[in-house]
C-alpha positions in Angstrom: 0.0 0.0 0.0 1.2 3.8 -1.2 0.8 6.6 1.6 1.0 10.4 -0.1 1.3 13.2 1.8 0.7 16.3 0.8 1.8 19.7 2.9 -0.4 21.8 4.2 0.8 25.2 3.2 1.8 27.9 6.6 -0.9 30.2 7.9 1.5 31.9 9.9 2.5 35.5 9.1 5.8 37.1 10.4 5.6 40.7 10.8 9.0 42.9 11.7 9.3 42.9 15.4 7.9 46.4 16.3 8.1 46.3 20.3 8.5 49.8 22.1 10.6 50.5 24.9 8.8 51.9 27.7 8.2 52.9 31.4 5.2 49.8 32.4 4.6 46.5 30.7 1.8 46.3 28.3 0.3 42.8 27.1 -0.2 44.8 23.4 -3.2 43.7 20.5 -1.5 42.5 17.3 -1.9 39.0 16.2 1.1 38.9 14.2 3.8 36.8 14.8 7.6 37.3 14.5 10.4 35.0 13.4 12.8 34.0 16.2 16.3 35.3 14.2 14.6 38.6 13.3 16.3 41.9 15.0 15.0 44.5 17.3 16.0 47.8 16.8 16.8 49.8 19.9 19.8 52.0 19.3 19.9 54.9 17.0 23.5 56.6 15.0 22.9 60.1 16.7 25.4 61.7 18.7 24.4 63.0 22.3 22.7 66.2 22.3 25.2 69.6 23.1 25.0 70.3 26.8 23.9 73.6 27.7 24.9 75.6 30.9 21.5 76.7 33.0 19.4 75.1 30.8 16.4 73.2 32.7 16.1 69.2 32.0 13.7 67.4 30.2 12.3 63.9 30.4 12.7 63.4 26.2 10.6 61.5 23.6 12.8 60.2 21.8 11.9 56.7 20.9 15.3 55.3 20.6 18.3 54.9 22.8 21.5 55.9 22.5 24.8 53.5 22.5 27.1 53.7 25.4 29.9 54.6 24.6 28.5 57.9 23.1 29.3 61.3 23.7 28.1 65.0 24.6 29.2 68.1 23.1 30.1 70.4 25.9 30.5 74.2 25.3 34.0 76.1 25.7 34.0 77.3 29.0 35.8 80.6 30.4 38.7 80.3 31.5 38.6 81.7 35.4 41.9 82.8 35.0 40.9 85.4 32.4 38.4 87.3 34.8 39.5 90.5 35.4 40.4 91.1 39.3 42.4 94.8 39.7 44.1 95.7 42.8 45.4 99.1 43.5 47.6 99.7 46.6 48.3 103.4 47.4 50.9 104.5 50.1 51.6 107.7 52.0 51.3 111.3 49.0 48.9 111.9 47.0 47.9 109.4 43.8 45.0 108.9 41.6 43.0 105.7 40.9 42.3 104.8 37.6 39.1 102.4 37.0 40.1 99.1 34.7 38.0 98.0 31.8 35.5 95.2 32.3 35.1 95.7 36.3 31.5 95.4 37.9 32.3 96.2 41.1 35.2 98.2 43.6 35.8 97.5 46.6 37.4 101.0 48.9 39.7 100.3 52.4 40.8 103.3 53.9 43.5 103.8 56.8 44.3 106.6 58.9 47.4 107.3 60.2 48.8 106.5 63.9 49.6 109.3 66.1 53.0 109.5 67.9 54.3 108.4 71.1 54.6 111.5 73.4 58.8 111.9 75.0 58.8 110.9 78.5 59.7 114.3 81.2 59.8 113.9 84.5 56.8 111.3 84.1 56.6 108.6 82.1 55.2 109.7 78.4 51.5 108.4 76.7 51.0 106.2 73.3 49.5 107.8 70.4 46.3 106.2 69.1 45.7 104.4 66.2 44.3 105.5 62.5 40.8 104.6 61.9 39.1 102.2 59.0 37.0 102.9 56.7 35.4 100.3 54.0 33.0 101.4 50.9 31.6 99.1 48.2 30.5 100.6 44.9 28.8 99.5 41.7 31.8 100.2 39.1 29.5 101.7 36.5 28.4 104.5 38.9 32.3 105.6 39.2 34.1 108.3 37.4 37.4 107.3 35.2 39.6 108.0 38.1 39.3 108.9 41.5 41.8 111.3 44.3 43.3 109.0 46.6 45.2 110.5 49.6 46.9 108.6 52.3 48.4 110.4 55.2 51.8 110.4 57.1 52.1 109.1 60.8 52.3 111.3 63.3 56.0 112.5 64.6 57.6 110.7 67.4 57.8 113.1 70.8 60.7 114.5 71.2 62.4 118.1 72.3 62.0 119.6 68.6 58.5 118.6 68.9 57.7 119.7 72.0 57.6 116.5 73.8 54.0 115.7 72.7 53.7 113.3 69.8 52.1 114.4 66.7 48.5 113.7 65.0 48.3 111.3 62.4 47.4 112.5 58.7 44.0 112.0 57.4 43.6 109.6 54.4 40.9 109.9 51.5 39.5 108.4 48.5 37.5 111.3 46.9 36.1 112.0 43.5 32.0 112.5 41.8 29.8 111.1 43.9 32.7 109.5 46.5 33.8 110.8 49.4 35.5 108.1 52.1 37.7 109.4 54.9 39.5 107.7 57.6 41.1 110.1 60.4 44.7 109.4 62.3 45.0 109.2 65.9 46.1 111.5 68.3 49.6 112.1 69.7 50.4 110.8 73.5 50.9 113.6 75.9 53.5 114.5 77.9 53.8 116.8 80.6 57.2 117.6 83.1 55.8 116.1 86.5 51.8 114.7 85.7 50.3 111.5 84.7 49.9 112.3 81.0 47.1 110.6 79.2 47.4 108.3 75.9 46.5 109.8 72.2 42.9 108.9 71.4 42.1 106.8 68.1 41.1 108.2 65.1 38.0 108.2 63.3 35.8 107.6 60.5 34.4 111.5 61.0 37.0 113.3 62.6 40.6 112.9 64.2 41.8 111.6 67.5 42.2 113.8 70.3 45.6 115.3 71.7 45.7 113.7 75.2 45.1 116.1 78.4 47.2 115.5 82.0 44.0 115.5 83.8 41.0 113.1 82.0 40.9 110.6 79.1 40.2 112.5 76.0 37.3 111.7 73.3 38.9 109.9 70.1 37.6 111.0 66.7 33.7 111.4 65.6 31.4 110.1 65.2 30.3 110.0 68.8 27.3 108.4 70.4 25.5 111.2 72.3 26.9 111.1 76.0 29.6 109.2 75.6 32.6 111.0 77.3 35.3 107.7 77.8 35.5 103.9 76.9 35.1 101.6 73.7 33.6 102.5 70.7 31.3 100.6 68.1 30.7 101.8 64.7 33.3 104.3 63.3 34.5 106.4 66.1 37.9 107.0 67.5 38.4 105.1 71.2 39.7 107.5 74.1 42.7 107.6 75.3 43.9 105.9 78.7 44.0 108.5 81.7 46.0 106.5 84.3 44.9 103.2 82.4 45.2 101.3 79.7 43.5 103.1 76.2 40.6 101.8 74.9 39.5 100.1 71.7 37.3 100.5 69.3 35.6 98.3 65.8 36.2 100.9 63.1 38.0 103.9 65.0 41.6 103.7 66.1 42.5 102.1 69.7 43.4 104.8 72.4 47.0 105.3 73.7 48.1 103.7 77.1 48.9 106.6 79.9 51.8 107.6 81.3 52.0 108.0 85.1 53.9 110.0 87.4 53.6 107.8 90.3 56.0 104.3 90.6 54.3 101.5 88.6 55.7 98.4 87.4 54.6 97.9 83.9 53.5 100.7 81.5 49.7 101.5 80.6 49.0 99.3 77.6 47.5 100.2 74.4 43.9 100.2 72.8 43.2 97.6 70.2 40.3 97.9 67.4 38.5 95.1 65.8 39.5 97.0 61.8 42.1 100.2 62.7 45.4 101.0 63.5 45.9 99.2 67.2 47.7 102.1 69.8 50.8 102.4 71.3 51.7 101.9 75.1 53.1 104.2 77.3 56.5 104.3 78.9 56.6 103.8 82.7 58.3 105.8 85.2 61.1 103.4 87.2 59.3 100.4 86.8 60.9 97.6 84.5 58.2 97.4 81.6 56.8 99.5 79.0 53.5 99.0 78.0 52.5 96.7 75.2 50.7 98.1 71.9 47.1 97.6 71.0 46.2 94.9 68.1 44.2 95.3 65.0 42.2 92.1 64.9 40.4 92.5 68.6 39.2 95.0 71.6 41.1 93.4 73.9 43.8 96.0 75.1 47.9 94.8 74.5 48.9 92.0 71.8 50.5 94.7 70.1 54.7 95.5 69.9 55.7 94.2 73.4 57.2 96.7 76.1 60.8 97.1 76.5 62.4 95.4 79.8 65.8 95.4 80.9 66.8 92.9 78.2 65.3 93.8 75.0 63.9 97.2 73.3 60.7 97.9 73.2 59.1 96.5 70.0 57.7 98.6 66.9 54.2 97.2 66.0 53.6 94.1 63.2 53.0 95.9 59.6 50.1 94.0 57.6 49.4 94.0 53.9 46.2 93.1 55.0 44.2 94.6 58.0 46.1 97.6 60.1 48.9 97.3 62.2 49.4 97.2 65.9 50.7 99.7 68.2 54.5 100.1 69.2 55.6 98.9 72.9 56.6 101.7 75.6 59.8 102.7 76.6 60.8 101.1 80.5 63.4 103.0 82.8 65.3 100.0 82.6 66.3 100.1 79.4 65.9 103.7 78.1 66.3 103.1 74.9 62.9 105.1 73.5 59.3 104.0 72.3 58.5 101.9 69.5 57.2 102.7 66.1 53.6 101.9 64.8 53.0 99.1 62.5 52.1 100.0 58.7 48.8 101.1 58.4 47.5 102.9 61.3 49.4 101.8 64.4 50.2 104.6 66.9 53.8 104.9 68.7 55.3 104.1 71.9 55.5 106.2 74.6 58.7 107.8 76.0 60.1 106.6 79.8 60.8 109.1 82.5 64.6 107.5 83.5 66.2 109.2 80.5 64.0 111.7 79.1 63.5 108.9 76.5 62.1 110.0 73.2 58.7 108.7 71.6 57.9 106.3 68.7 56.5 107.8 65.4 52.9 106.6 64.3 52.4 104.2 61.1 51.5 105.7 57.8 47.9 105.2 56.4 46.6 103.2 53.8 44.1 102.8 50.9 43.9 99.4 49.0 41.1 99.2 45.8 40.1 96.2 44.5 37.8 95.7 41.4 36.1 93.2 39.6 
């Protein structure tokens, strides 16, 4: 017997595979099927789309994916080192500012001078106070080309030419349309044959130090709360001067000299500090074995400047910043005679003179002004 067999032709229709990638499973309608070595497309050829700074993100539609291994095109960014940052530093004289192309903003510090340390005379002599600080910002389009800067000169050491008394420091400035910022020097220390003779007192941001008296502490530079007649200062006024103490201190003004004293004391009057000016200078002392330590900028805690001379060592001129002001310079001690210390470099005020040799003062530190802009 013969069995034929005939085929029964395919009812099955392979479709291309057409799946979509997406966020949930779907079970899908078509009825189509698809052939086991067909391909499923799911990358594309593009390159990654150009990455733009601040732009906000976006989920995408695209219905393809890209490969792994591709890449973005990223932008050309600045190069930091090409913004443009100017700093002007200005010393004692007279100079003019000139504003720099492609500047937004400037940025003003201002430093008064230090008085000087008073020559010691039958007592033992007072510091000078410090400069004050002054700080402006301004919007660089609102400035003229250039602007008048004057920084002032420290106040003269005591001696005989002088008088004995130390001198006031100079006033320094950044002036021009529509600017006007001023920071005042500190007063000299006083001196006076036979009484207790009071410390210079700081500077201000309105008006200059004092010259110190032989009977009170003395006001330092406006502005001045209302009623205030001695102490620390907030804000931009000078701090007075010691009067058989230590000076005080101020946050903008310049610290106050330390006192000098007729009467036997072991260490020297220290000087005022201030939180941004010139710190002050401490007094001699009369036959003890210690001057009195400067003020520091930094603080308003009296001393921490140049330390006091002692029987082994001078006394010690006040640390010079290029940043901040400086601190006061030590006293002069009877036992070592060797004169008061100079102010640090801006705004520190000058050592007092000791009574033992008639010792002479320390001069204050020149003022400052320092612009930046960018």
């Amino acid at each position: 017997m013969t069995i034929h067999v005939t085929p029964i032709p395919s009812t099955i229709s392979l479709a291309t595979p057409a799946f979509v990638l997406g966020e949930t499973d779907a079970a899908g309608a078509a009825a189509t099927a698809i052939a086991s070595d067909s391909s499923l497309a799911i990358f594309n050829t593009d390159t990654g789309s150009a990455i733009v700074s601040g732009a906000t993100g976006t989920a995408g539609t695209a219905a393809f994916s890209q490969r792994s291994d591709h890449t973005h095109t990223v932008p050309t960014l600045a190069n930091p080192s090409a913004a443009v940052v100017d700093e002007q530093l200005f010393s004692a004289g007279i100079s003019t500012w000139t504003k720099v192309a492609g500047v937004t903003v400037c940025y003003l510090e201002v430093y008064g001078a230090g008085g000087g340390g008073a020559k010691g005379e039958s007592a033992a002599a007072g510091g000078g106070g410090g400069g004050a600080c002054n700080t402006a910002f301004f919007d660089a389009s609102a400035l003229p080309a250039t602007l008048t800067v004057t920084v002032g000169t420290g106040g003269v050491a005591g001696t005989t030419g002088s008088g004995y008394i130390g001198g006031t420091g100079g006033s320094s400035s950044v002036t021009g349309s529509g600017v006007s910022v001023y920071a005042y020097g500190g007063a000299g220390g006083c001196r006076s044959g036979g009484s207790d003779n009071g410390g210079g007192s700081g500077g201000g941001t309105g008006g200059p130090g004092t010259v110190a008296d032989t009977s009170a502490a003395v006001l330092g530079g406006f502005p001045m709360p209302p009623g205030i007649t001695a102490g620390d200062m907030v804000g931009g006024g000078g701090a007075s001067g010691g009067f058989l103490s230590a000076g005080s201190s101020a946050e903008y003004g310049g610290g106050g000299g330390g006192s000098g004293k007729s009467a036997v004391i072991a260490t020297g009057y220290a000087g005022g500090s201030s939180l941004h000016g010139g710190g002050a200078g401490g007094a001699g002392d009369r036959t003890g074995t210690n001057g009195g330590e400067g003020g520091r900028w930094g603080t308003m805690t009296v001393g921490g400047g140049g330390s006091g001379a002692n029987s082994g060592a001078d006394a010690q001129d006040g640390t010079s910043r290029s940043f901040g002001a400086g601190d006061g310079g030590g006293g002069d001690s009877n036992s070592r005679q060797s004169g008061g210390a100079a102010g640090g470099v801006p705004s520190g005020g000058g050592g007092g003179g000791c009574y033992g040799a008639n010792t002479d003062g320390g001069p204050g530190g020149d003022g400052a002004v320092r612009i930046w802009s960018w």
